[in-house]
C-alpha positions in Angstrom: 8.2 -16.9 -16.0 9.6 -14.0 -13.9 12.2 -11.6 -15.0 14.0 -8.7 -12.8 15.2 -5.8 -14.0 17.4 -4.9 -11.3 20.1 -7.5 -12.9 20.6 -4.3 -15.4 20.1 -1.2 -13.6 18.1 0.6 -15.9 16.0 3.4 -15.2 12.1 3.6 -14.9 10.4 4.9 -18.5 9.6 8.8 -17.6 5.2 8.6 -17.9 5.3 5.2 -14.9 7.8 7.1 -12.7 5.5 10.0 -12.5 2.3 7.6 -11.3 4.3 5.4 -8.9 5.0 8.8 -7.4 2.2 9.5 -7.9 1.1 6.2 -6.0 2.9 6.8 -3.3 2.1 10.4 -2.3 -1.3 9.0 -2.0 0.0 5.6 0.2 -1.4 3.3 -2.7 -0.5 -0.2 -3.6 -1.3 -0.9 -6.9 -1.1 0.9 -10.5 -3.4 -1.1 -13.5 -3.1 -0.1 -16.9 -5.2 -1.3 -19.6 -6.0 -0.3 -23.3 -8.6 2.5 -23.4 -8.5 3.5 -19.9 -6.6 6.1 -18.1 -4.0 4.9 -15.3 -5.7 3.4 -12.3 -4.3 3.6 -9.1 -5.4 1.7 -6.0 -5.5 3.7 -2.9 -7.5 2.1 -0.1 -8.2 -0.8 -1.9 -10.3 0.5 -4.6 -9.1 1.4 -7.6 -9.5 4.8 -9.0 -8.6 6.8 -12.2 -5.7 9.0 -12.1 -7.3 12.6 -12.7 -6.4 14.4 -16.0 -4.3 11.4 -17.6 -5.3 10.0 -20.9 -6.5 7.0 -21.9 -3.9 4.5 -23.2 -3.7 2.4 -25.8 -2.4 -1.4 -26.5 0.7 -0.2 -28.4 1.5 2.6 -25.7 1.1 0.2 -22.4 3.6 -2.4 -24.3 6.1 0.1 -24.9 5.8 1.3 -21.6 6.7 -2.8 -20.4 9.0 -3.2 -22.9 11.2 -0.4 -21.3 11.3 -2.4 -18.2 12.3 -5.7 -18.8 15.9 -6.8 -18.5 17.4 -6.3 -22.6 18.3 -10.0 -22.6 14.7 -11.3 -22.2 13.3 -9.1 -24.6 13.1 -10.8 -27.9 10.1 -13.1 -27.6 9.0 -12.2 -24.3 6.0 -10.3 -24.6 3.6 -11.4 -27.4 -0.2 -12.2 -27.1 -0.7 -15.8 -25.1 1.7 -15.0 -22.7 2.1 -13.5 -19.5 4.8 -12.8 -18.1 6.1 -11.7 -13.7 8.9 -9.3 -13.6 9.9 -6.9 -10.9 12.4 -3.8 -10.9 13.1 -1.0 -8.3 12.0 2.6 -8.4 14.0 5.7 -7.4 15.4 4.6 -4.1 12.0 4.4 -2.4 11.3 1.0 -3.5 10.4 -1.9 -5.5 7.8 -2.6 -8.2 6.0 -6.6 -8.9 4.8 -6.4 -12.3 2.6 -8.9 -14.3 1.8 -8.0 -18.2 -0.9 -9.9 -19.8 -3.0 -9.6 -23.1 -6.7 -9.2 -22.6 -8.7 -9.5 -26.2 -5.8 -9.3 -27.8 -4.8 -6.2 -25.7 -1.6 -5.5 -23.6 -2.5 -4.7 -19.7 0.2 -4.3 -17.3 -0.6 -4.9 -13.7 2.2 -3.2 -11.0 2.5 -2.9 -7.0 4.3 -1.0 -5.4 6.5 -2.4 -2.6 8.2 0.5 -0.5 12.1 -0.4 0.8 12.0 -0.2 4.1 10.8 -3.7 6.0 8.4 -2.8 8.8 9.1 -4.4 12.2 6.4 -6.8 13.5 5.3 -3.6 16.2 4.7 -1.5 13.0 2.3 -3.9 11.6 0.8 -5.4 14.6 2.1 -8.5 14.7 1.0 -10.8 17.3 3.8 -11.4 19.4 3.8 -15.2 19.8 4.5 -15.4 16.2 7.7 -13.5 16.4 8.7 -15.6 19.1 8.2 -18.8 17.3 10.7 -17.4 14.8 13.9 -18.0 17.5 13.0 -21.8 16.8 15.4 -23.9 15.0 13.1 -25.8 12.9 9.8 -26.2 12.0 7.0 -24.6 10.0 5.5 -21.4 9.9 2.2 -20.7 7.7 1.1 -17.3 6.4 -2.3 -17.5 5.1 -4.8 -14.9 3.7 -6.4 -13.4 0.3 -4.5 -11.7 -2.1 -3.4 -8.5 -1.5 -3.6 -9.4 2.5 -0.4 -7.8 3.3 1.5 -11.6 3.4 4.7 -10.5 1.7 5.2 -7.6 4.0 4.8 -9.7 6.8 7.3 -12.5 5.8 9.7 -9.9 4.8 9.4 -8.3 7.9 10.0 -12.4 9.7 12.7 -12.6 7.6 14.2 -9.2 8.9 13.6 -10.4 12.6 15.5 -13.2 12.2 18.4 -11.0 10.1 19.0 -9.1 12.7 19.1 -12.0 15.4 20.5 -14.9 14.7 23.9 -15.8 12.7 22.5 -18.2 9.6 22.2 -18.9 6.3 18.5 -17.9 5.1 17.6 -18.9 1.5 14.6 -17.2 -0.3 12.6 -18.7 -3.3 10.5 -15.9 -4.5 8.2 -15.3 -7.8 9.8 -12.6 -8.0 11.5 -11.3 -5.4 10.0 -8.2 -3.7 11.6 -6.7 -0.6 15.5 -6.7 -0.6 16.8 -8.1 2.2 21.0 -6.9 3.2 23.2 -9.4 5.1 23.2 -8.6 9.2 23.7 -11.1 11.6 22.3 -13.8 9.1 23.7 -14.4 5.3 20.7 -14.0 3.0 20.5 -15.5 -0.6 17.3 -14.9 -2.6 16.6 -16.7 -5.4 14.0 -15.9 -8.4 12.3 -18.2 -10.2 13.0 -17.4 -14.1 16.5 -16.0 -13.1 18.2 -17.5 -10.4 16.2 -21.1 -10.9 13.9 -22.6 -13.1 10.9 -23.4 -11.2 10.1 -23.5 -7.2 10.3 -27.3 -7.6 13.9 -27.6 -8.8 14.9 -24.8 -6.0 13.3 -26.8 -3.3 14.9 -30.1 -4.6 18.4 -28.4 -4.0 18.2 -26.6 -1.6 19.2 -28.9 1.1 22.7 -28.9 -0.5 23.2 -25.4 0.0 23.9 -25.3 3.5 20.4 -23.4 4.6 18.9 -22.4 8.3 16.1 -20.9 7.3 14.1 -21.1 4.0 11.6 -18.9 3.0 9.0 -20.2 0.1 7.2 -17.2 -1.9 4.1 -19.8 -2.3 3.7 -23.5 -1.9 1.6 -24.1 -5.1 1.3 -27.8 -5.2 1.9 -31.4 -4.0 5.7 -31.1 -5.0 6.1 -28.0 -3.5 4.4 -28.9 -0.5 6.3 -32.0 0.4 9.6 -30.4 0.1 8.7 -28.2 2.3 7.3 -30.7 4.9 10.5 -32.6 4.7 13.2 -29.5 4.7 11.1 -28.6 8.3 11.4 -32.0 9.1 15.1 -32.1 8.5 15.7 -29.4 10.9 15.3 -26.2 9.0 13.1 -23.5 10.0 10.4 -22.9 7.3 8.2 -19.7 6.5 6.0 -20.7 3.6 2.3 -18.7 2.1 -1.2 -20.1 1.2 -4.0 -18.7 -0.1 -6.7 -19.4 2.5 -9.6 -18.0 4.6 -9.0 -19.3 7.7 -5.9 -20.7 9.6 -7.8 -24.5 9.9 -8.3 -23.9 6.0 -4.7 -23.7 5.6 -4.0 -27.2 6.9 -6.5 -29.1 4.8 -5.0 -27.4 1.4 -1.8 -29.0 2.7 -3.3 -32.2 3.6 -5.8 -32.5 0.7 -3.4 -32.4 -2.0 -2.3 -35.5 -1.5 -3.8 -38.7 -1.8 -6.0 -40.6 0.5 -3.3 -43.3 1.6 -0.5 -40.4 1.6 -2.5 -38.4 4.1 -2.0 -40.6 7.5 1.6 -39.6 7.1 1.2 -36.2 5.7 -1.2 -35.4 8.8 2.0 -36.7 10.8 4.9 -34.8 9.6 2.8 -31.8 9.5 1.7 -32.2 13.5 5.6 -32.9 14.5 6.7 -29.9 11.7 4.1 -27.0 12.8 4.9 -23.9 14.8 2.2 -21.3 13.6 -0.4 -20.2 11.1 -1.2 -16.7 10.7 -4.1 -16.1 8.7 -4.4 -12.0 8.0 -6.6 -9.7 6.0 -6.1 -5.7 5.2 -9.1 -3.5 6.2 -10.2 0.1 5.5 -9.3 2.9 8.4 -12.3 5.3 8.6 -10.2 8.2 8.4 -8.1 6.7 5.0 -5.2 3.8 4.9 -5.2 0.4 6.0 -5.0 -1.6 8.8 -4.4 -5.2 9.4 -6.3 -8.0 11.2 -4.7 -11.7 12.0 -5.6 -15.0 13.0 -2.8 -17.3 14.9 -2.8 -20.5 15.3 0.1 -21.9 17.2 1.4 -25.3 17.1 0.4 -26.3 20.9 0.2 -30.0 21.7 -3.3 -29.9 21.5 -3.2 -28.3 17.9 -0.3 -30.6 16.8 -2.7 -34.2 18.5 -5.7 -32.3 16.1 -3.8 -32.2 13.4 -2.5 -35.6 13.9 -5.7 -37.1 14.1 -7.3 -35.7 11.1 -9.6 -33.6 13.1 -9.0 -30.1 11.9 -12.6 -29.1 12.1 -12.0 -28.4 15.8 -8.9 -26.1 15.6 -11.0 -23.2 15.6 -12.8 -23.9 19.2 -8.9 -25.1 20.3 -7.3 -21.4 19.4 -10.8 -19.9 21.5 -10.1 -22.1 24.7 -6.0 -21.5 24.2 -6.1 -17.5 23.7 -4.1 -16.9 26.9 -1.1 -19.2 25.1 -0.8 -16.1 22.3 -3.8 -17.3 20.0 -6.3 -15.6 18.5 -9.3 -15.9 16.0 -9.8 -13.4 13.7 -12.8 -12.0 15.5 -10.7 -11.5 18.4 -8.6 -9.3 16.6 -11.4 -7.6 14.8 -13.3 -7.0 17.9 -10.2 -5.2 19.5 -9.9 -3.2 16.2 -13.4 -2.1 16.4 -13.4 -1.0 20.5 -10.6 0.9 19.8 -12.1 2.9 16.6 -9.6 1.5 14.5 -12.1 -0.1 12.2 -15.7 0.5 11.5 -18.0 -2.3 13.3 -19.4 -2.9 9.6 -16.0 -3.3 7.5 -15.2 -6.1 10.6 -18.6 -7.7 10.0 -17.9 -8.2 6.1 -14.9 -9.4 6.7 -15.3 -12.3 9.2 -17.0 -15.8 8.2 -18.3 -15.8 11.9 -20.0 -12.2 12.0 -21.9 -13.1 15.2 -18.8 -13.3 17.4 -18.0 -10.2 17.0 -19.9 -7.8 19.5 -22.1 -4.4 18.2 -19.4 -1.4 19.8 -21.2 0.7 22.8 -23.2 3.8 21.6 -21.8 7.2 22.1 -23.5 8.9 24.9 -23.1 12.5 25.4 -21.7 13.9 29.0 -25.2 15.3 30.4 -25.0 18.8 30.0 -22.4 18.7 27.8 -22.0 20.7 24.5 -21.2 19.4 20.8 -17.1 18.4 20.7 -17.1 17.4 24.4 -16.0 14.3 25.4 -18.7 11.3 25.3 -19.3 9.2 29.1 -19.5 6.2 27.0 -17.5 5.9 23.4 -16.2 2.4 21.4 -12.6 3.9 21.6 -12.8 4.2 25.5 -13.8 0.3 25.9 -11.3 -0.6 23.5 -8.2 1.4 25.3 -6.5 -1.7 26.2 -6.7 -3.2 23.0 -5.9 -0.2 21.2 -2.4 -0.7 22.3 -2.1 -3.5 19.5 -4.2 -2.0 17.5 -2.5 1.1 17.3 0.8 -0.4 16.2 -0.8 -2.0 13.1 -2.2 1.6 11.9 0.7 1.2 9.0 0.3 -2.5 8.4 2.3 -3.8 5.1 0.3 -3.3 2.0 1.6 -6.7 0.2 
């Protein structure tokens, strides 16, 4: 169930308006609270105590919640065996997904922190190929990664391409919604599950009858979901949907797979004539503090799309190597570029690829001969990655969500 608190107004309870400021002087993403600890804030993607506050208790983190939810969802909505999604905007800096559940009978409260400005595609690194599959009139788009892989931020920031581009209708179903989008060029209704409609399944099942160009699903979580979609990118609509996956080939057989064996002939078909891109996309650690991001794109070539057709998914990978110069990438391709350029450390890259061994050991640092400590090196990782630090520069404030 999701509940938003903007449908009221109200104001943020005093204690969680000074640690999301908290939380974002520090460029954080998440706040966790939980009975007998103090507030933990996650900066950098590990979570840390916030210095000198008190522990809290059960009682104090549900009063805390309590003071956030919308008044007419209040009675009954928070008791142990429950969880509960809600979201509500902060000062005028941003937004705020919440998740309460009860731990051993105890009351945690889980919160990130979405700030309200969309980043373009340049500010997160998008690849570009991606953003230009968004002038299509239909088809599918995948976005792929972990949780907490920065997918919100970048379909938000899709969404705001195609805003500010084309004159449409574009429906969001979110869980709950997160980034606000205004009407530009484009008319944009966002619906959230628990408010707007009951479920993603009965959004999907009517949304055809409300006069949609683009449709954007928060997640497509199973076989219902999944085959709406397939058929509203089928019917002509353009459709930007999430998975959680480790690889942009991984993506496809969670769609397929679902289904039974003597659906998936047809399945594999309306997904090769539906499919424009996957981007698969993980947040790293900067040496020097922050995140970065790192993407995988697979584009819906005629090679990829006869793959798909034919079942044979287990080749996609080798297809994206041989087709980088149409705008694909692995996600070593990107890592490697983020590593050249001193972006990332070699190791972070490493621990974060399934194929470790394609991505190549940066060039040592040798010092100028004769040269003293602080002058520049003949030979240094950021020198051999200068052209791909031009991408990899632009992703230095990557979307957090």
């Amino acid at each position: 169930m999701s509940l938003d608190g903007d449908h009221v107004g109200m104001a943020v309870e005093h204690h969680l308006d000074t640690w999301l400021a908290e939380l974002e002087r520090r460029g954080g993403t998440d706040i966790l609270l939980t009975a007998g600890s103090a507030p933990l804030l996650r900066v950098d993607g590990r979570l840390e105590p916030l210095t000198g506050a008190p522990a809290l208790t059960s009682d104090e983190i549900e009063t805390i919640t309590l003071g956030q939810l919308p008044p007419d969802h209040l009675k009954g909505a928070l008791q142990p065996g429950r969880e509960l999604d809600f979201s509500f905007s902060w000062r005028d800096q941003g937004r705020v997904r919440a998740n309460v559940f009860y731990q051993r009978g105890q009351c945690s409260l889980s919160l990130r922190y979405i700030p309200m400005k969309i980043p373009s595609p340049a500010e997160l690194g998008l690849p570009p190929a991606v953003v230009s599959s968004l002038r299509s009139p239909s088809g599918l788009i995948l976005v792929t990664g972990p949780t907490g892989s920065g997918k919100s931020t970048s379909m938000a920031s899709m969404i705001d391409v195609v805003n500010r581009s084309r004159p449409c209708h574009i429906i969001t179903i979110e869980d709950p919604i997160e980034y606000l989008h205004s009407n530009h060029l484009a008319a944009v209704s966002q619906r959230e599950v628990g408010i707007d409609t009951g479920s993603f399944a009965s959004a999907l099942r009517s949304v055809l009858r409300e006069d949609p160009d683009v449709v954007l699903v928060g997640e497509m979580r199973d076989l219902e979901s999944i085959a709406a979609c397939l058929t509203i990118a089928e019917t002509g609509h353009l459709v930007i949907a999430t998975l959680h996956t480790n690889d942009s080939g991984q993506a496809l057989d969670r769609i397929i797979d679902v289904f039974p064996a003597e659906r998936r002939p047809q399945i594999q078909v309306q997904l090769a004539g539906t499919l424009l891109a996957v981007l698969y996309q993980r947040l790293l650690p900067k040496p020097g503090g922050g995140m970065v991001a790192a993407y995988e794109l697979m584009l819906g070539t005629p090679a990829v799309r006869n793959l798909v057709r034919e079942g044979k998914t287990r080749q996609l990978r080798n297809t994206i190597v041989m087709h980088r110069g149409e705008g694909m990438q692995t996600l070593e391709n990107c890592l490697s570029e983020l590593v050249a350029a001193g972006v990332v450390d070699y190791e972070v890259a490493v621990e974060a690829s399934l194929y470790p061994k394609d991505i190549p050991k940066p060039a040592p640092v040798v010092p100028a001969p004769g040269a003293s400590p602080g002058q520049p090196a003949l030979v240094t990782a950021a020198a051999n990655g200068a052209a791909a630090a031009n991408g990899a520069a632009a992703a230095n404030s990557a979307g957090r969500h």
